[in-house]
N, C-alpha and C positions, 0 to 999 in steps of 0.2 A: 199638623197641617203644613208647617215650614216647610219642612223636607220636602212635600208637596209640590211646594212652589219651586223647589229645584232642580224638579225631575228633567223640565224642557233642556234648561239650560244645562243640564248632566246629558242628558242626547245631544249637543251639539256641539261644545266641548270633548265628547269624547269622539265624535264623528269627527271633530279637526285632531285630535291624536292621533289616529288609526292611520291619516293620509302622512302626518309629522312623522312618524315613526317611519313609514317605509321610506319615506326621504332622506331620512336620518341612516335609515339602515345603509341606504347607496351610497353615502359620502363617508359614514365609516369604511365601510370595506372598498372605497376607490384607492386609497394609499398604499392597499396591500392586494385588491385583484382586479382593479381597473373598474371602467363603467359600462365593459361590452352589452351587447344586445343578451348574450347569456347570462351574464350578474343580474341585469333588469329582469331577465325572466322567470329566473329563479325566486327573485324575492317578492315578485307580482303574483308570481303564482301558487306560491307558499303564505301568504301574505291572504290570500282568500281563501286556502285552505283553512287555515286556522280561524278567521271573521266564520266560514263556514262552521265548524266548530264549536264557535262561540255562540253562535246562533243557536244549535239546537242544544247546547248549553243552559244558556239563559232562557230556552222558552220553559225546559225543564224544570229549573229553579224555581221558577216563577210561580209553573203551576201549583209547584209541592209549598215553596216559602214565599207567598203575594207578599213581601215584606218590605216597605221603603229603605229600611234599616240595611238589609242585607246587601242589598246593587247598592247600596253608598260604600259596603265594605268590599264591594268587589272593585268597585273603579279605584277605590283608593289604594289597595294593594298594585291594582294595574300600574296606578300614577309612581307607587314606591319603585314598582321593578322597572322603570321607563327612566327614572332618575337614578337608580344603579346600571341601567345598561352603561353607559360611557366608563365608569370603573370596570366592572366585568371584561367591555370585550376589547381592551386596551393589551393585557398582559398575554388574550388569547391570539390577538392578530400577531401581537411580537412573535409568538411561534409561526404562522403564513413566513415571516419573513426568513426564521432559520429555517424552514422549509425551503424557500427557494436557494439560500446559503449552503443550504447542505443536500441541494437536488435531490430532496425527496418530495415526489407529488402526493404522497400519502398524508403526511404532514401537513400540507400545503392545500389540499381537499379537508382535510378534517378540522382544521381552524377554518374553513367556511364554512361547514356545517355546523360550527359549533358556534359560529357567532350567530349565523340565522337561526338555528333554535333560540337563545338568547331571547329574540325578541316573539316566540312563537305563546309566551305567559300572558304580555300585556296584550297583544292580538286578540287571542282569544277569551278574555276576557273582557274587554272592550265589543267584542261579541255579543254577549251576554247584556248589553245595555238597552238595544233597541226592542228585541222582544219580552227582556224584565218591563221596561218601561210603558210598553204596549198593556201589558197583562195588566198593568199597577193603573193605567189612568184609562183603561176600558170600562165603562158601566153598563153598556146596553148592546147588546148583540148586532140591535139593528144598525147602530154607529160602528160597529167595529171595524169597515175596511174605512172610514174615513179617520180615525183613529190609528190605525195604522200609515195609512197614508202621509199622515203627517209628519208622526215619529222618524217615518223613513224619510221624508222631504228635509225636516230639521237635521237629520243627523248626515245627508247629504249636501246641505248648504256648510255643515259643520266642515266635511269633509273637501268642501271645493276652497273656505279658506284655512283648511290645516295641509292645502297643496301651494297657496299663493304664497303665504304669509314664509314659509323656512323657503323656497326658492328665491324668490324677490328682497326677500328682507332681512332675514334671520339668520340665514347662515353664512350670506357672503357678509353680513353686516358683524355677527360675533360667534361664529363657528358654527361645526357641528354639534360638539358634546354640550356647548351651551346652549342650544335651542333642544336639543332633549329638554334641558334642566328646565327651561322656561316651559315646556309642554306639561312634564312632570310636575311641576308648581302648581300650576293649574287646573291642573286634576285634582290636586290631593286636596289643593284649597276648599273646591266644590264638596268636593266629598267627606271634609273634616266638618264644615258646615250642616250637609244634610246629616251627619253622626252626633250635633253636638247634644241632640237630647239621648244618645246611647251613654250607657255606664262607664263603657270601657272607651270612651272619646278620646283621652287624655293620649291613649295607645295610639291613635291615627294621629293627632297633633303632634308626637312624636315621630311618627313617619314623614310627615310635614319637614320638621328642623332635621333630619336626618337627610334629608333630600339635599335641601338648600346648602348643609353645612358641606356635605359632598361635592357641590356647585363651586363652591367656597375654596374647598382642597383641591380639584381637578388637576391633576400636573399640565403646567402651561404648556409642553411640547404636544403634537400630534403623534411624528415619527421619528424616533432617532432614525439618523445617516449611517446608510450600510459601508459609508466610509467616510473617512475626513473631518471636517468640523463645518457644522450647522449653522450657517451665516442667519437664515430666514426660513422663515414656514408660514403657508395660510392657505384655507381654503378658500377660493373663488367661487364664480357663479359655474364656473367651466371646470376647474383641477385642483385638484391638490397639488400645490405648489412649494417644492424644496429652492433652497440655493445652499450649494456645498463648496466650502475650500478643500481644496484637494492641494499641496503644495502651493506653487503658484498660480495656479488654475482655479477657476469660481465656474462650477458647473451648475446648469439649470435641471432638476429631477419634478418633472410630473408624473402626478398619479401613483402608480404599483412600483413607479420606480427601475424600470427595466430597461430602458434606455437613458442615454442621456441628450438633451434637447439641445444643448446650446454651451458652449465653451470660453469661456474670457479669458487669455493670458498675457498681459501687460509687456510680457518678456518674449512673446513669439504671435506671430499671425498666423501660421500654422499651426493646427491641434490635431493632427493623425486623423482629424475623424470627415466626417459625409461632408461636410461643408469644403474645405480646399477641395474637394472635383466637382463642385458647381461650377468651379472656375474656367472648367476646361469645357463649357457649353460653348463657346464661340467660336472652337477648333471642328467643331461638331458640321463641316460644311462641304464641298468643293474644294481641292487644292486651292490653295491663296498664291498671290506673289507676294503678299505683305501680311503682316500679322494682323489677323483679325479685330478689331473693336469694337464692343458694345456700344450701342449709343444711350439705351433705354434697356432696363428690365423690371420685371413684379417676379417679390420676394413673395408665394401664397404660402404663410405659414412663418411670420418674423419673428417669433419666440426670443431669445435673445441679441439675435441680431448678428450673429458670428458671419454670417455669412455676406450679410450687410456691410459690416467693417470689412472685411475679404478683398470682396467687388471695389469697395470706394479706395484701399491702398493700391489693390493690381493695375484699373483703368481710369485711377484719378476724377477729381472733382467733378470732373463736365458729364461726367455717367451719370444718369438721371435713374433714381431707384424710387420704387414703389414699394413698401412694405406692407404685407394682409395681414393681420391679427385679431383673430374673433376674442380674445380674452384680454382684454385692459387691465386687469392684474399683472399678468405677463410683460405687459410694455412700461408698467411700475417698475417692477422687479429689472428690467433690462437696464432704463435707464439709471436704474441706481448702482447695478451688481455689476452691468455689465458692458458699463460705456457705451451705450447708444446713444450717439449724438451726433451723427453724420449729418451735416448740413442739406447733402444731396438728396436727402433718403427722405420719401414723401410717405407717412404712415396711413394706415387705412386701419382702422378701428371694425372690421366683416368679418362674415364668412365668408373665406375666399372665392365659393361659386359664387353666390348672390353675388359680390362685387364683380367678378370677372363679367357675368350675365348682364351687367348693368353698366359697363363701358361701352361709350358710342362706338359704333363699328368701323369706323378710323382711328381710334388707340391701338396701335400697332407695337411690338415688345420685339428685341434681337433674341433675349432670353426670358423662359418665364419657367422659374424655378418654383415647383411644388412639394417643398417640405412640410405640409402638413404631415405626408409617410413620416414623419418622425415618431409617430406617436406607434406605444404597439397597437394600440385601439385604434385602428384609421376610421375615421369617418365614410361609409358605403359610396354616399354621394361624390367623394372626389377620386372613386377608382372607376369609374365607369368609360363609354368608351362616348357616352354623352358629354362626359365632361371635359373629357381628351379633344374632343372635335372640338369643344368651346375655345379650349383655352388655343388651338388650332387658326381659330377665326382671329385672334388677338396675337398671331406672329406676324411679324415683319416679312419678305422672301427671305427665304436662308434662314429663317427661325428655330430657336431650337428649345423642344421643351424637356423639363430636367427631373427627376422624380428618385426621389429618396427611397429606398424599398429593405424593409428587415429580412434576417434570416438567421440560421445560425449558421457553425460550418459546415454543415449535412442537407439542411433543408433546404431548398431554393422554391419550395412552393408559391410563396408572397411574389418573389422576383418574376417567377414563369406570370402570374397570375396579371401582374402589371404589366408587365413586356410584351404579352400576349394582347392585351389590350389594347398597349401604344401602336402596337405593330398593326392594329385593322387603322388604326391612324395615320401613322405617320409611315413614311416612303422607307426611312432607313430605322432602324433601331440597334443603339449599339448599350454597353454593359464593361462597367469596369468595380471591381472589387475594392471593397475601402480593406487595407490591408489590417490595420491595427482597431478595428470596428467588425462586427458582423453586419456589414451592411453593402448592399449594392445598386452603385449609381446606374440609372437607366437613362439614355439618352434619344430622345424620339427627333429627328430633322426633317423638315420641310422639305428637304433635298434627298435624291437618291446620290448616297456618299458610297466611297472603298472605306476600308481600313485605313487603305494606302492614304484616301485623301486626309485621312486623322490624323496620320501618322507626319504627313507632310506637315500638317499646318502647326504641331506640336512644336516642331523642330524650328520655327520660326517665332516663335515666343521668346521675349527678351526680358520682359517681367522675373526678378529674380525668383518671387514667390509664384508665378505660375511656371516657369523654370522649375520650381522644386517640386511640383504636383505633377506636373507634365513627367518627370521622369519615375516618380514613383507609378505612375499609370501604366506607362508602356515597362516596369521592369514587374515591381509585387502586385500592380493592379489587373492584372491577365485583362487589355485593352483586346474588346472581339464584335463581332457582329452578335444580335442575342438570335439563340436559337430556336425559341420559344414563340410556339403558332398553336397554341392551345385552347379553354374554352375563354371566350371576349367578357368582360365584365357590362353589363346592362343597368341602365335605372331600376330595372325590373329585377335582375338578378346580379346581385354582385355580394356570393357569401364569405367575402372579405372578414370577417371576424371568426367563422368558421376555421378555414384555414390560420388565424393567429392563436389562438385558442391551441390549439394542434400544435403549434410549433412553440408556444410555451410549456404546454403539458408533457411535451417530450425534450425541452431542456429540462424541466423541473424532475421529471423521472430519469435522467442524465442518459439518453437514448439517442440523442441527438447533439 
């Protein structure tokens, strides 16, 4: 009758696994294929395949073997392979990475397939719980859907904290591979218990210490660095979070690791990359007689701050900066790795819409630079052309707003897709190429400008360091008006990850 009394708490425990595990599954494969809307849908949808599975599974079992014994040995196996997933799909994802190393998409698809099978064993077998456990503590027909009822409401309460508990708590507090371990434990614990009057116990208590001592081994790294040397690694509530030495350079790498975020080099304020032609937002107006000054801008999207440090050397202390930062790991990491600590520079702990939607409608900006585009996963909500008008409402006259946009050297799809957008916004749109990056600065102004008047105000720059941007612009940065009047990005519709999906799969397949 023990085993009895553990069946409940076996349904809700394994119901908070089922939710752990696909959490678990998204934060493994973030390092190595990001956390687009398609990874989520893949493993959501794969994910109830297999529960599907499991289900008519376990009703199977059940009716052939009504045995308490048996669903204790099913979940404890599930808990064994729940606690080897973290060993397992560590060596497979390192091949995702010589995948994209060696631009083959074939590679690169087939370490995701193979990690999400991986977890398709304990899936579906944790399946098999709710309708074993039904068949096991049904005695009377005429109770049976209230019997049911329950089994499914417990193993659904199980399920809503095996979604709170690794998001909230677990994982930004001690990983991902260790909240497997802790989920794993817990299983096996339950399930060694409901075994202990089986013969061969001894064999699951073994699966037990083999769990733990694996927990025990875990190689402390996540991801080795596809180059350089490995300062930090952690997962957040938000990313996968690297910092890499590269020479004299400490680069910021989130997630899959396909761009890079943010640049500190002690020995230069310039870094080739998207950040020096934020600079040249304030040329972005009317012919000037004098050189243009910022008085006020927001940083949406302050990641390391490069671009912070930038602003605050070019137009000096009295520049008033705002920095947005939805991940406070990130502004850890900044301030440690990457000198942020400009006096002037006012941090915002947001999402950068929700804060911009929540300044009073007199917070007026010269410049409002939107490098969240840093990421190759853009967030939908901040390419739209809702968002464009907002952040619109929050320019000064002569405003000018700023947007980071990827691409490779072929693709210009993302660039058309945003330019295209800024353009039902903003009066002028102009586009310059970061030379030593795949990436293109997109500039929207409150003003209907020429070239001419770009070109004018460039030339009035006395700032040595916007001096050194300014000329890279107008010679490798092919300085133009954007061409791009194509379909407008909407709240409703903006298949912003569509299009980047696209444009990785065909660098990865070396097509692009």
């Amino acid at each position: 009758m023990e085993n009895r009394r553990l069946l409940l708490p076996l349904v809700f425990v394994s119901g908070m696994s089922s939710l752990a595990i696909e959490f678990g599954a998204s934060r493994l494969l973030a390092p190595y294929f990001g956390t687009s809307l398609y990874v989520w849908g893949v493993l959501i949808g794969l994910v109830l395949v297999y529960l599907s599975a499991g289900y008519v599974l376990g009703g199977r079992l059940a009716d052939r073997w009504p045995r308490h014994g048996l669903l204790f040995q099913i979940t404890a196996w599930a808990g064994l392979w729940i606690g080897l997933i973290p060993l397992l799909a560590y060596p497979i994802l390192l091949e995702s990475q010589q995948g994209f190393a060696q631009l083959s998409a074939g590679l690169v698809l087939g370490t995701l397939v193979a990690v999400v099978l991986l977890f398709a064993v304990p899936v579906v077998l944790l399946g098999c719980v709710s309708p074993f456990a039904i068949r096991l503590l049904l005695r009377d027909v005429t109770t049976g859907g209230n019997t049911a009822g329950a089994i499914y409401a417990l193993s659904t309460a199980g399920s809503i904290l095996g979604t709170f508990l690794p998001v909230f708590w677990l994982i930004p507090t001690y990983g991902t591979r260790p909240t497997l371990i802790i989920f794993s434990v817990a299983l096996l614990a339950l399930s060694v218990l409901g075994l202990w009057p089986v013969p061969r116990r001894r064999l699951y208590a073994v699966m037990l210490l083999i769990v733990i001592a694996g927990g025990v081994l875990l190689p402390r790294g996540i991801k080795p660095p596809e180059y350089g040397r490995l300062l930090y690694e952690t997962d957040s509530a938000y990313n996968y979070i690297q910092v890499v030495q590269d020479g004299p350079k400490t680069e910021l790498i989130l997630n899959e690791g396909l761009a890079v975020h943010s640049i500190y080099n002690p020995q230069s304020l310039t870094t080739g990359g998207p950040w020096d032609y934020f600079l040249l937002g304030p040329y972005f107006r009317p012919a000037q007689t004098q050189e243009p000054k910022p008085k006020r801008i927001a940083l949406l999207g302050l990641a390391g701050g490069t671009a912070a440090r930038q602003y605050d050397a070019a137009f000096g202390p009295s520049l008033r900066m705002t920095g947005v930062e939805i991940d406070p790991a990130i502004l850890q990491v900044a301030r440690k790795y990457f000198d942020l600590h400009e006096p002037n520079l006012d941090v915002q702990v947001q999402d950068a819409r929700y804060w911009l939607a929540t300044q009073p409608p007199e917070s007026k900006f010269d410049i409002i630079v939107m490098d969240a585009y840093r990421q190759p996963y853009i967030p939908f909500h901040l390419t739209t052309k809702e968002f464009f008008s907002l952040a619109r409402q929050h320019l000064a006259p002569g405003g000018v707003a700023i947007v980071n946009a990827g691409r490779t050297q072929s693709d210009y799809g993302l660039v058309d897709a945003l330019a295209s957008t800024m353009a039902a916004v903003y009066p002028s749109t102009y586009l310059v190429d970061v030379p030593a990056f795949t990436n293109t600065i997109i500039y929207g102004s409150t003003d209907r400008i020429s070239e001419a008047d770009v070109r004018h105000n460039l030339q009035l720059a006395q700032e040595p360091l916007v001096q050194e941007v300014a000329a890279s612009a107008l010679k490798e940065g092919n300085l133009r008006a954007s061409p791009y009047h194509g379909q407008v990005f909407t709240d409703d519709l903006a298949p912003v990850e569509r299009l980047i999906d696209q444009i990785i799969l065909g660098y990865a397949s070396g097509k692009r």
